[in-house]
C-alpha positions as a LaTeX table, in Angstrom:
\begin{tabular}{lrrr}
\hline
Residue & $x$ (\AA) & $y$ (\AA) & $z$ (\AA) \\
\hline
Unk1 & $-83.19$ & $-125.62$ & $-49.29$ \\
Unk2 & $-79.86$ & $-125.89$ & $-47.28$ \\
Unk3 & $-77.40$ & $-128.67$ & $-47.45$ \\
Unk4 & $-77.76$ & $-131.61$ & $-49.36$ \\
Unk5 & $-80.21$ & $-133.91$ & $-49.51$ \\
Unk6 & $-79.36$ & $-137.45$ & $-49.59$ \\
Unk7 & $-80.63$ & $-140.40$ & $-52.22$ \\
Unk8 & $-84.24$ & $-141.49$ & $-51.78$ \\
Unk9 & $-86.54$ & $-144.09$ & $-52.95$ \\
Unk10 & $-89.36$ & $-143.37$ & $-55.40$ \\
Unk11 & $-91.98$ & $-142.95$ & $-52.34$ \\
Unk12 & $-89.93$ & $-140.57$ & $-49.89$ \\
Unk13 & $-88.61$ & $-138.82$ & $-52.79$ \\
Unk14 & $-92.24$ & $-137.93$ & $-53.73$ \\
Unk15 & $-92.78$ & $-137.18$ & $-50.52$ \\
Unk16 & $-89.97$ & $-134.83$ & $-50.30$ \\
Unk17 & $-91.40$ & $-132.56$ & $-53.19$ \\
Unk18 & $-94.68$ & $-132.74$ & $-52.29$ \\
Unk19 & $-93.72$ & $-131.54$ & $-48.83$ \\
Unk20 & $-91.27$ & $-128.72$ & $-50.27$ \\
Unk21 & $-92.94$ & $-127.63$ & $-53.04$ \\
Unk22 & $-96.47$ & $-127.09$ & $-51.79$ \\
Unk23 & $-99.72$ & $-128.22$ & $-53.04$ \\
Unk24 & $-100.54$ & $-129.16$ & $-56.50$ \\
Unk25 & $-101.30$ & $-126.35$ & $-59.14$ \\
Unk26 & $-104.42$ & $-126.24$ & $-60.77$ \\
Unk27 & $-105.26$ & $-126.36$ & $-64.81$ \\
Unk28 & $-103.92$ & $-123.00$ & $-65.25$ \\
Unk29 & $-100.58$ & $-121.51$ & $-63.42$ \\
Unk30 & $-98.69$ & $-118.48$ & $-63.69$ \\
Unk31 & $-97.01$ & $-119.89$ & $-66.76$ \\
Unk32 & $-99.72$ & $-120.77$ & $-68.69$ \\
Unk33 & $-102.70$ & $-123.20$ & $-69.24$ \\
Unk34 & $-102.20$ & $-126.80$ & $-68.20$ \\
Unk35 & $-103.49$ & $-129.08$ & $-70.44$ \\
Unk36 & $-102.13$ & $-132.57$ & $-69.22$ \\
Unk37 & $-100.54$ & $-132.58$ & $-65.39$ \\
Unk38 & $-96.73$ & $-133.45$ & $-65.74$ \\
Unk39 & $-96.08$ & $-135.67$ & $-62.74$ \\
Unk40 & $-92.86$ & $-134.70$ & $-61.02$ \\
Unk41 & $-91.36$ & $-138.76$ & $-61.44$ \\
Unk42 & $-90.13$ & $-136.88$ & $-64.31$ \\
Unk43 & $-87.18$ & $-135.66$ & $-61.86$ \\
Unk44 & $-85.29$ & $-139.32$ & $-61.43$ \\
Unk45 & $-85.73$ & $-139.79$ & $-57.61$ \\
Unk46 & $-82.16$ & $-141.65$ & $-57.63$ \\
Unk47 & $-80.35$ & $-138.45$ & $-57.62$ \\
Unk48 & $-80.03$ & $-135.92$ & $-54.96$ \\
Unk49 & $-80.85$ & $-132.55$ & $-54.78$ \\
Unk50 & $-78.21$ & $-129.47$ & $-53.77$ \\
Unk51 & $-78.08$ & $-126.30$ & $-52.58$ \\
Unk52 & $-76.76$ & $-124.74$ & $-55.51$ \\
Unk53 & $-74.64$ & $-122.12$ & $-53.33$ \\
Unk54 & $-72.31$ & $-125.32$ & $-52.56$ \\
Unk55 & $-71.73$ & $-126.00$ & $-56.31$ \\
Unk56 & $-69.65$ & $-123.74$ & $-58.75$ \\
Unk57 & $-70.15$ & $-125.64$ & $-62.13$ \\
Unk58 & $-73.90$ & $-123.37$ & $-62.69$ \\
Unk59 & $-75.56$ & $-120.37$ & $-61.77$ \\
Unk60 & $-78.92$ & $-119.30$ & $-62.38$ \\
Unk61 & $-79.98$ & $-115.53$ & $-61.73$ \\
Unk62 & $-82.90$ & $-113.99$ & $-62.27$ \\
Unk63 & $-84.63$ & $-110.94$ & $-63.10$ \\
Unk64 & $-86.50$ & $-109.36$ & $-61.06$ \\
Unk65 & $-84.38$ & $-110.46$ & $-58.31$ \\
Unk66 & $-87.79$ & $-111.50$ & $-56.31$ \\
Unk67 & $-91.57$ & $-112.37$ & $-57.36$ \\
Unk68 & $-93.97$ & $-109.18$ & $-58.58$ \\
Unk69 & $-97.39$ & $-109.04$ & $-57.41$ \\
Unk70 & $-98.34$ & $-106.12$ & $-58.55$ \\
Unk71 & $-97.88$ & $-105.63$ & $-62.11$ \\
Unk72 & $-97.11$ & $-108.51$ & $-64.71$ \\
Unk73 & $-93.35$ & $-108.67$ & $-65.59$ \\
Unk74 & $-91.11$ & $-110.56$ & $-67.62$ \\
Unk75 & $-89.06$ & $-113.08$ & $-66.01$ \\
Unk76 & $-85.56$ & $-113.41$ & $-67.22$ \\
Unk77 & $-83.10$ & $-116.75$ & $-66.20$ \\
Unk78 & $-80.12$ & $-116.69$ & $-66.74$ \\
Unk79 & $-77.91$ & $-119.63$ & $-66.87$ \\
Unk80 & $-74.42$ & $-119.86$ & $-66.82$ \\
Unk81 & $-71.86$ & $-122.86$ & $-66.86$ \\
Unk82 & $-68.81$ & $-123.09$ & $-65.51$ \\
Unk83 & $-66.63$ & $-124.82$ & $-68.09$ \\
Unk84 & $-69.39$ & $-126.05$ & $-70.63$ \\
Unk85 & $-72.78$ & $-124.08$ & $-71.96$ \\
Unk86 & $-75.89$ & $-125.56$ & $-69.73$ \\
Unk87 & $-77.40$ & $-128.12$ & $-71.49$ \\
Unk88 & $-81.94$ & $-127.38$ & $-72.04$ \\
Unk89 & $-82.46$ & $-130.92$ & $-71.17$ \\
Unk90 & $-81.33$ & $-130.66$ & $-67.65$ \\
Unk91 & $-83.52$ & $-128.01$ & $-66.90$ \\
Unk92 & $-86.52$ & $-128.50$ & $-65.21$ \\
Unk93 & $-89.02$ & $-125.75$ & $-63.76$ \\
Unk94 & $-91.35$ & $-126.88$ & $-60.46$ \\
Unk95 & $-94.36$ & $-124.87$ & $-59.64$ \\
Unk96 & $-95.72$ & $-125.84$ & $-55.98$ \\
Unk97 & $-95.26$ & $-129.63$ & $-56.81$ \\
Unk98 & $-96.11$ & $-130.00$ & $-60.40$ \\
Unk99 & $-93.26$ & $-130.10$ & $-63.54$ \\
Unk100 & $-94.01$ & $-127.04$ & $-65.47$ \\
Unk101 & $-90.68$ & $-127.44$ & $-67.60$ \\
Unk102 & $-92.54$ & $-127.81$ & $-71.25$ \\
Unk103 & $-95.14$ & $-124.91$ & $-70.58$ \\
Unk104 & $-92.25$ & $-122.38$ & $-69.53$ \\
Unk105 & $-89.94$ & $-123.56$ & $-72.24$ \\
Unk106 & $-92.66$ & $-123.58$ & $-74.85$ \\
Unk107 & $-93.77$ & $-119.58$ & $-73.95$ \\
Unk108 & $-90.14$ & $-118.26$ & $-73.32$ \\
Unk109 & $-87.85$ & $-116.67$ & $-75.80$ \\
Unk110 & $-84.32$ & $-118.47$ & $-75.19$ \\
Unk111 & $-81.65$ & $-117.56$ & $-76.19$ \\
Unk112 & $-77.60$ & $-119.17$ & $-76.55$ \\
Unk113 & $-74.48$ & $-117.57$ & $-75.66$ \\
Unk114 & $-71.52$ & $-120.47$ & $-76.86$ \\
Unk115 & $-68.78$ & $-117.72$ & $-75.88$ \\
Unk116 & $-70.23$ & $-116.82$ & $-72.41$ \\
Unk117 & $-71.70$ & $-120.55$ & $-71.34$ \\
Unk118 & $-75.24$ & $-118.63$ & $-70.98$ \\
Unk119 & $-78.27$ & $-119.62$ & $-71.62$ \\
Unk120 & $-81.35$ & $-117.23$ & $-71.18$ \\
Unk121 & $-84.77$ & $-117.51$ & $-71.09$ \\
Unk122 & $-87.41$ & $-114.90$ & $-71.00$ \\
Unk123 & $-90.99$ & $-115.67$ & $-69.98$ \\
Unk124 & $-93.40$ & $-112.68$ & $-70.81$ \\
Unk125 & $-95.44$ & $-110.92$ & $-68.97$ \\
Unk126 & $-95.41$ & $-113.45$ & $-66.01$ \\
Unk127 & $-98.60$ & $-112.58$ & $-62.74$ \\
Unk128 & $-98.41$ & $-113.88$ & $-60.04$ \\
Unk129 & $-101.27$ & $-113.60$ & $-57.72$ \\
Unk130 & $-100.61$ & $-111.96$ & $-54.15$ \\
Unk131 & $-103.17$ & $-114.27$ & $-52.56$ \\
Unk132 & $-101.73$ & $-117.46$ & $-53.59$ \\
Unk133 & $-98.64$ & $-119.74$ & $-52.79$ \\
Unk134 & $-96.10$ & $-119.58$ & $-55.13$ \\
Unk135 & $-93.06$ & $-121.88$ & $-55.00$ \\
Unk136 & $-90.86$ & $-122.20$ & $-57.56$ \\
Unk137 & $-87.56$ & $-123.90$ & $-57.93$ \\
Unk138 & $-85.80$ & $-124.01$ & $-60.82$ \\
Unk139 & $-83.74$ & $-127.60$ & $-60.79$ \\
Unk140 & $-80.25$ & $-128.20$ & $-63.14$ \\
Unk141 & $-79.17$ & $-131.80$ & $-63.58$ \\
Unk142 & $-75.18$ & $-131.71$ & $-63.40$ \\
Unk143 & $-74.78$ & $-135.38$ & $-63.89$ \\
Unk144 & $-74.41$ & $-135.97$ & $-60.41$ \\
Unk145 & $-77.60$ & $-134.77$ & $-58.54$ \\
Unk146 & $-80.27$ & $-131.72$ & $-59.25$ \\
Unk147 & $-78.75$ & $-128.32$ & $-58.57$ \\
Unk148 & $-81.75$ & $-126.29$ & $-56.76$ \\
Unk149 & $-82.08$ & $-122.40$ & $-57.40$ \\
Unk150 & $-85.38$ & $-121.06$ & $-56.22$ \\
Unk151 & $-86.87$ & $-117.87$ & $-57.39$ \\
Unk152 & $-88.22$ & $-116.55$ & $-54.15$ \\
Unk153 & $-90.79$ & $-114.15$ & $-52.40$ \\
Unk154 & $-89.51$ & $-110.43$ & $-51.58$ \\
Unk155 & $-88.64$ & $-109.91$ & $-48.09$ \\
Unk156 & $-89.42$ & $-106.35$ & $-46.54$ \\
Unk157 & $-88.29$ & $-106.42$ & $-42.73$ \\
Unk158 & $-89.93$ & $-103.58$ & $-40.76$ \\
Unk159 & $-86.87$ & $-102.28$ & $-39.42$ \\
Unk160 & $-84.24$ & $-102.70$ & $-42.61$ \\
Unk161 & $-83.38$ & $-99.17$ & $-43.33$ \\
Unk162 & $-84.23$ & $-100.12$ & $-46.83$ \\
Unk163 & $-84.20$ & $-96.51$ & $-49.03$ \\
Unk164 & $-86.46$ & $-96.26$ & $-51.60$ \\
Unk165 & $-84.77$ & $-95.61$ & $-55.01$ \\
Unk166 & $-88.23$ & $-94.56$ & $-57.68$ \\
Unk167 & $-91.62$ & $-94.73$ & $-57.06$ \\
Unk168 & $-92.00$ & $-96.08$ & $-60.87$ \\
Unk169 & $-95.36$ & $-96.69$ & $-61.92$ \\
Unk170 & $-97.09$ & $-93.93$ & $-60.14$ \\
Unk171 & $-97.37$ & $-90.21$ & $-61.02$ \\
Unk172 & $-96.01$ & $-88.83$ & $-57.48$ \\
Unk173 & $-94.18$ & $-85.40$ & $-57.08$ \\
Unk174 & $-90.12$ & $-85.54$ & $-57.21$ \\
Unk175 & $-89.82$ & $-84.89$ & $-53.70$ \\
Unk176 & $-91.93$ & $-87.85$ & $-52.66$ \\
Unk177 & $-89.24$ & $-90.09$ & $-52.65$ \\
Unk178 & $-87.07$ & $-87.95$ & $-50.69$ \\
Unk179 & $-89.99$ & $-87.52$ & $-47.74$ \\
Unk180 & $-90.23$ & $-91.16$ & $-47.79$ \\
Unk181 & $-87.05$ & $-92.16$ & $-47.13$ \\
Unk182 & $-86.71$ & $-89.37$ & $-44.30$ \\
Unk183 & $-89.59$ & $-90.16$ & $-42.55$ \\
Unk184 & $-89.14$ & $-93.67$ & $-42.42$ \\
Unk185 & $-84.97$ & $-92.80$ & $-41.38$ \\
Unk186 & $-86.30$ & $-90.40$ & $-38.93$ \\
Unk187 & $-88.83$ & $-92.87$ & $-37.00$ \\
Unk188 & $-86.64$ & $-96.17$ & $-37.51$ \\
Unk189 & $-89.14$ & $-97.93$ & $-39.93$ \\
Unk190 & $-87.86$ & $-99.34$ & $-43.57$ \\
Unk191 & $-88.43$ & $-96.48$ & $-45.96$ \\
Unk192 & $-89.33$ & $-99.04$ & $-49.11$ \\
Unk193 & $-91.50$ & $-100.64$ & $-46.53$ \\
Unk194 & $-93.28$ & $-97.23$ & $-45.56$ \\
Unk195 & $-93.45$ & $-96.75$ & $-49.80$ \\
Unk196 & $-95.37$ & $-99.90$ & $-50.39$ \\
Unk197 & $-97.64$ & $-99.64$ & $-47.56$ \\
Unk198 & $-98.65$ & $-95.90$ & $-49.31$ \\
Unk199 & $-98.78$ & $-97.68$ & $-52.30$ \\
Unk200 & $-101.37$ & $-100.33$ & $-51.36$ \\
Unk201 & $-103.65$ & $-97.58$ & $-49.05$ \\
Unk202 & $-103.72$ & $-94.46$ & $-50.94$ \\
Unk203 & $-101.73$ & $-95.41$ & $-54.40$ \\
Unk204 & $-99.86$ & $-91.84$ & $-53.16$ \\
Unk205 & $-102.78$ & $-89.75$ & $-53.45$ \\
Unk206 & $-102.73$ & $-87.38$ & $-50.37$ \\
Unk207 & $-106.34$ & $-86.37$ & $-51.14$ \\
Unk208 & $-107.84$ & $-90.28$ & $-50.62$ \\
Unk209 & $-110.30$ & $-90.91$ & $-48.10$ \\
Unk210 & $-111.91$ & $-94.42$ & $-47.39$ \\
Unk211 & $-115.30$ & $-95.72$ & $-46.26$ \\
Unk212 & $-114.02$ & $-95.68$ & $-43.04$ \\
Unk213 & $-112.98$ & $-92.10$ & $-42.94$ \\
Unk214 & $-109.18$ & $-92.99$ & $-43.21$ \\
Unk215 & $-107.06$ & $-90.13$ & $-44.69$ \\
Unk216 & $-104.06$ & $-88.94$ & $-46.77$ \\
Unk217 & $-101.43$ & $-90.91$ & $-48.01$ \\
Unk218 & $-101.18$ & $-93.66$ & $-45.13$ \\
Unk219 & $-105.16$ & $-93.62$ & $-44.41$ \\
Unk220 & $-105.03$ & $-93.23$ & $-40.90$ \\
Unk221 & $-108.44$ & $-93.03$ & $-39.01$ \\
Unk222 & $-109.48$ & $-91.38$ & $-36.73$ \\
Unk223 & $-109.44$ & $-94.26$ & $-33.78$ \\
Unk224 & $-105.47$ & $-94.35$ & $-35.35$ \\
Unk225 & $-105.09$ & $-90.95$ & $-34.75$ \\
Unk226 & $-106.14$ & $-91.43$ & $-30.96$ \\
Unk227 & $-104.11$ & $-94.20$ & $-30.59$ \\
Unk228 & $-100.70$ & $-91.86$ & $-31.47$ \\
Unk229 & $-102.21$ & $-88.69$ & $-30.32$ \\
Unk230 & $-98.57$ & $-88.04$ & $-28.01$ \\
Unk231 & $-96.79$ & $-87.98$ & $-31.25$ \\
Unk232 & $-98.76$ & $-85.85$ & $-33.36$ \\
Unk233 & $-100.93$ & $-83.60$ & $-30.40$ \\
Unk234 & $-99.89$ & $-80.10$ & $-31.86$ \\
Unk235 & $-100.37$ & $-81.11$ & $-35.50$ \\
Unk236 & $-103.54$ & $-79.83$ & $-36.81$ \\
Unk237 & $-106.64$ & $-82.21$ & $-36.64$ \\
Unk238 & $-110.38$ & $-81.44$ & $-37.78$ \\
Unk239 & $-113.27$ & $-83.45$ & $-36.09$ \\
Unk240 & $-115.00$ & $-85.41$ & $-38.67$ \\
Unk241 & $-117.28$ & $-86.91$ & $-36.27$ \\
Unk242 & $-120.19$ & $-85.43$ & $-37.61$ \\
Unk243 & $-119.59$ & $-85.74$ & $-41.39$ \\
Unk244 & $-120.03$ & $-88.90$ & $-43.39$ \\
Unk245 & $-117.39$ & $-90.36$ & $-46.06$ \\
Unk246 & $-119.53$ & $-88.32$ & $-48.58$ \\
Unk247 & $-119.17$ & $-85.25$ & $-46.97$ \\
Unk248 & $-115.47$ & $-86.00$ & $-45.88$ \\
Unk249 & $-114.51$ & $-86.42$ & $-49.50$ \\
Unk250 & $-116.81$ & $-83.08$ & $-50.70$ \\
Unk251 & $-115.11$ & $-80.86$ & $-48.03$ \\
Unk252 & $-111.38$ & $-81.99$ & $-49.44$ \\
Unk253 & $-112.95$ & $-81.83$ & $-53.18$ \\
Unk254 & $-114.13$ & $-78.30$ & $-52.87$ \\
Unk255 & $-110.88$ & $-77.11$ & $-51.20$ \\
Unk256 & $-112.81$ & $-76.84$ & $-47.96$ \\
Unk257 & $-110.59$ & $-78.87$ & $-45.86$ \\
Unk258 & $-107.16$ & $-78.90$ & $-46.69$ \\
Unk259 & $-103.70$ & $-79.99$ & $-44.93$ \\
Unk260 & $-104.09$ & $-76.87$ & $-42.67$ \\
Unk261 & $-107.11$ & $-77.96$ & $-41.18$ \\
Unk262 & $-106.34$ & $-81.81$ & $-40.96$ \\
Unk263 & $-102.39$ & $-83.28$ & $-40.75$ \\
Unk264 & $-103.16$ & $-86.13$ & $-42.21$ \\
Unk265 & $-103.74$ & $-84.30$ & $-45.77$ \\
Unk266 & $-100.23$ & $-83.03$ & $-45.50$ \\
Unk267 & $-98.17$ & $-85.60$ & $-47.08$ \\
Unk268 & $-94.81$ & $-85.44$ & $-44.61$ \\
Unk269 & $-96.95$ & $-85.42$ & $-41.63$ \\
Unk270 & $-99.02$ & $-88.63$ & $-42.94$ \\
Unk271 & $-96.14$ & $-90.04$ & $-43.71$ \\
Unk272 & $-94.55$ & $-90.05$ & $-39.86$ \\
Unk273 & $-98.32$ & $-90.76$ & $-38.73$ \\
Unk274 & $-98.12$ & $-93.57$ & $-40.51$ \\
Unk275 & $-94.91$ & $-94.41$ & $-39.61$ \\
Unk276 & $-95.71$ & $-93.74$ & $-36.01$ \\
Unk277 & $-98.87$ & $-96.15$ & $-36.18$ \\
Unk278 & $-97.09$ & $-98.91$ & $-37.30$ \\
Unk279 & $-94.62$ & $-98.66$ & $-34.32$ \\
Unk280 & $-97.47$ & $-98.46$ & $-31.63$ \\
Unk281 & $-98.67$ & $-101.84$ & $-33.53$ \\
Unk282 & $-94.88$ & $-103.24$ & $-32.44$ \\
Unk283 & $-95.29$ & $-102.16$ & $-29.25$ \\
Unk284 & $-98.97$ & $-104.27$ & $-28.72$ \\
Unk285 & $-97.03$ & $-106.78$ & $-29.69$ \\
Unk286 & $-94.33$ & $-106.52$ & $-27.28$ \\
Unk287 & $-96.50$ & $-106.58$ & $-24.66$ \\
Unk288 & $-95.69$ & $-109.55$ & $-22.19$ \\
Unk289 & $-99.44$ & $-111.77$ & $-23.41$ \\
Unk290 & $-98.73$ & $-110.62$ & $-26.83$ \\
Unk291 & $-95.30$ & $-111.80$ & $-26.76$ \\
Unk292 & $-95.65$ & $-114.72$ & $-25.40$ \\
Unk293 & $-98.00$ & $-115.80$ & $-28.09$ \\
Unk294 & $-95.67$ & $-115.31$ & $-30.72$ \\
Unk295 & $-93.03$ & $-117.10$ & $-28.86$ \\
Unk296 & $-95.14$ & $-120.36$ & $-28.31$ \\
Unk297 & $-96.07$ & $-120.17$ & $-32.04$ \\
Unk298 & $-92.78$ & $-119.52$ & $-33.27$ \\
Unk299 & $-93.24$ & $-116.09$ & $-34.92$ \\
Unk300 & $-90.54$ & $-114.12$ & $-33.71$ \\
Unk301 & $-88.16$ & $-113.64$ & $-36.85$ \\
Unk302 & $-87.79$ & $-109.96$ & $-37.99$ \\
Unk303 & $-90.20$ & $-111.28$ & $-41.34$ \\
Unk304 & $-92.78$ & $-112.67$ & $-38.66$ \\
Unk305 & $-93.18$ & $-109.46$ & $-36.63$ \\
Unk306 & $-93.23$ & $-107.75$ & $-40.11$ \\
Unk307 & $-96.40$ & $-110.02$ & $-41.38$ \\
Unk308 & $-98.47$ & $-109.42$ & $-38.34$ \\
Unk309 & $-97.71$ & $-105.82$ & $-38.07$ \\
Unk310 & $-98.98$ & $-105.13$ & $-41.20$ \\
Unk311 & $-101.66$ & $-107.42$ & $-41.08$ \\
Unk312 & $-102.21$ & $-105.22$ & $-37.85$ \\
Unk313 & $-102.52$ & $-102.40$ & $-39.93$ \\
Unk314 & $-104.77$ & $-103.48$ & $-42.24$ \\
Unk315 & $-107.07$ & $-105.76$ & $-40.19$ \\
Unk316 & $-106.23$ & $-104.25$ & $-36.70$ \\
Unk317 & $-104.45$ & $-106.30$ & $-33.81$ \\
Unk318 & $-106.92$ & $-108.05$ & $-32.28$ \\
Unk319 & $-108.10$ & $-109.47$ & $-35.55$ \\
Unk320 & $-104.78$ & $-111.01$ & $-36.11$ \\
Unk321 & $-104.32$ & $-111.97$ & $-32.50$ \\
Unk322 & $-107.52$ & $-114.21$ & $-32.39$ \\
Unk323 & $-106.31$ & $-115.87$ & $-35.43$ \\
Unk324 & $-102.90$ & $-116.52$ & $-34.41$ \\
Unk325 & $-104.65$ & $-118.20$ & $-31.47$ \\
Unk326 & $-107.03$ & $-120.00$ & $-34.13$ \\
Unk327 & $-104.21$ & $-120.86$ & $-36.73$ \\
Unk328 & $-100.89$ & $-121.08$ & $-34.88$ \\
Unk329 & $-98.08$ & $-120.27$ & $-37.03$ \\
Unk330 & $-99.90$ & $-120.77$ & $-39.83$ \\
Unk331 & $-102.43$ & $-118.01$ & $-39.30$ \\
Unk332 & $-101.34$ & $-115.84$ & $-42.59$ \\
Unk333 & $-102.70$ & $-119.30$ & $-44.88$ \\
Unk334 & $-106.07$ & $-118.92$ & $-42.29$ \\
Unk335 & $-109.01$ & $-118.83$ & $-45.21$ \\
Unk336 & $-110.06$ & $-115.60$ & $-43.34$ \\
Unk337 & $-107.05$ & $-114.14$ & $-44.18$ \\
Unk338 & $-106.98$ & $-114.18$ & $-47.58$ \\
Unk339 & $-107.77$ & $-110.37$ & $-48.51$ \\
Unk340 & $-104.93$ & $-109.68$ & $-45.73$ \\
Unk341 & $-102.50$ & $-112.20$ & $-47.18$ \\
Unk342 & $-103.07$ & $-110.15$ & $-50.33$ \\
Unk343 & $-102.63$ & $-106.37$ & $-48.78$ \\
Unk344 & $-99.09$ & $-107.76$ & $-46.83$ \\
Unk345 & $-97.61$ & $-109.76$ & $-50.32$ \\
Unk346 & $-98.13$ & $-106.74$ & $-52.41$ \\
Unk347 & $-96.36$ & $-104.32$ & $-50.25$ \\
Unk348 & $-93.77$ & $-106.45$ & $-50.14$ \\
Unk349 & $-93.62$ & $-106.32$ & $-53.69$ \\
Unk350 & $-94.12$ & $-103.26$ & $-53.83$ \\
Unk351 & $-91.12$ & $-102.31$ & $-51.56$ \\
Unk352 & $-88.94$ & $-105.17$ & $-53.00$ \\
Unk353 & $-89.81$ & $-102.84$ & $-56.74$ \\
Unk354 & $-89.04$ & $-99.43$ & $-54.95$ \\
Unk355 & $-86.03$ & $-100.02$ & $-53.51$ \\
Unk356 & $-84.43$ & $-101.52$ & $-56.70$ \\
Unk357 & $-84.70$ & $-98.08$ & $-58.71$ \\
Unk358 & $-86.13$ & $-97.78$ & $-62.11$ \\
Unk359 & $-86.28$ & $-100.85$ & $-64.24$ \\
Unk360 & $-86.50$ & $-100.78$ & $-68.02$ \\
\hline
\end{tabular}
């Protein structure tokens, strides 16, 4: 939230969260099982709530710096006063709209720091699910008004020349990393980015093939291939036109077919394939009808473009065009989209986890 956000009565106050926070949370959330809903009055709706990057008094980090989707993780806060220790009663934890302060406190480990005005509190082995909303806001009561600190989504722009720093969590050779990050420098496309997408098609296995005949690292098909052919012309290519997925996946088994024979089995050259797809997918969408769409729907933030390109990928263009046109700006949430809205959250997550280097 940004600014400050003035007094308001019981019924606009409500409204406020409701409106901010998101839709009500189930029986079960993220933080564990829900026995008896804890309505949000609980937050006195005669205070205001802050930005907490106007106050100094408390800050509240966390770690990881951004939600995980793909793996559980345990979520450190940290809390740190000013001039006095942070008081546990002025805490309170919202999930979408719904008070969740008693089930995190009750699972967490906290721990008191007189000395260094901390207070931290570790929640184990926290999962959040990729196709699911997930708002959180962690509120601090300062006497005055509710200090807001949310714990956010990771943000993986398509053209942030975001390096990846490990590949932790998969068994990939050492110089993985280093092709990564020069194909994705080479061809202008965030490196962590390019990791997570290779992550979520091929979990970096340059051998993978797909029921759809998509191959290598990046799974490119072969309609992909045709669609980039002036970039990768005089790289090797084998017509599979003839051969199922079975016999596709025999030939590469039996050391039949191999990276000379097909480029896209050659891990640097399926990386900038890859790489090279996802900018023809920008340029469809720079096209003057294509553009315009996004313009009238308001999707033209580097984060936007990044959605619906790899959407794009994933589900192809015209897919995601028809349901821009169906859903407006709101075509990600689309119930049709819900096994895309999980393939573009966890490569942000994934890429978000890559770029931040090994974590212990």
């Amino acid at each position: 939230m940004q600014g400050r956000i003035k007094k308001y009565g019981n019924v606009a106050f409500l409204l406020f969260i409701q409106t901010t926070f998101c839709a009500c949370a189930g029986p079960t959330s993220p933080f564990g099982a829900i026995h008896q809903l804890t309505p949000i009055q609980k937050i006195r709706s005669d205070f205001s709530i802050t930005d907490s990057s106007k106050k100094e008094d408390y800050k509240i980090s966390f770690f990881p710096k951004k939600h995980i989707y793909h793996k559980n993780e345990n979520l450190v806060v940290t809390i740190k006063g000013n001039e006095h220790i942070p008081d546990m009663n002025n805490i309170r934890l919202i999930y979408n709209s719904t008070d969740l302060t008693d089930v995190f406190l009750k699972n967490s480990e906290i721990k008191t720091f007189p000395e260094e005005k901390i207070i931290k509190m570790e929640f184990t082995n926290l999962k959040l699910s990729a196709r699911k909303q997930n708002k959180i806001n962690f509120l601090y009561f300062d006497n005055k008004n509710y200090l807001s600190f949310p714990y956010t989504s990771p943000s993986c722009p398509l053209a942030h020349m975001s390096f990846t720093k490990s590949l932790h969590g998969f068994d990939t050779p050492n110089e993985f990393v280093g092709f990564i990050n020069l194909s994705g420098r080479s061809e202008k496309i965030n490196p962590s980015l390019l990791a997570g997408l290779v992550a979520m098609e091929s979990g970096f296995n340059p051998h993978a093939v797909s029921s759809a005949k998509a191959l290598g690292l990046t799974q490119i098909t072969d309609i992909a291939v045709e669609q980039i052919r002036n970039k990768t012309e005089k790289w090797p290519r084998r017509d599979l036109s003839s051969l199922s997925y079975r016999d596709i996946k025999t030939e590469i088994n039996s050391g039949n077919m191999t990276q000379e024979d097909d480029w896209r089995l050659e891990p640097m050259l399926s990386l900038r394939g890859g790489a090279n797809y996802l900018k023809y997918i920008v340029s469809f969408w720079q096209l003057p009808e294509q553009k315009k769409l996004l313009q009238e729907n308001h999707l033209t933030t580097d984060e936007a473009l990044t959605d619906i390109v790899l959407a794009s990928y994933n589900s192809g263009p015209e897919r995601i065009r028809r349901t821009i046109i169906n859903s407006k700006k709101n075509w990600l949430n689309d119930p049709t989209m819900s096994n895309v809205r999980y393939y573009v959250n966890m490569i942000y997550s994934y890429c978000h986890y890559f770029s931040e280097g090994p974590h212990t």
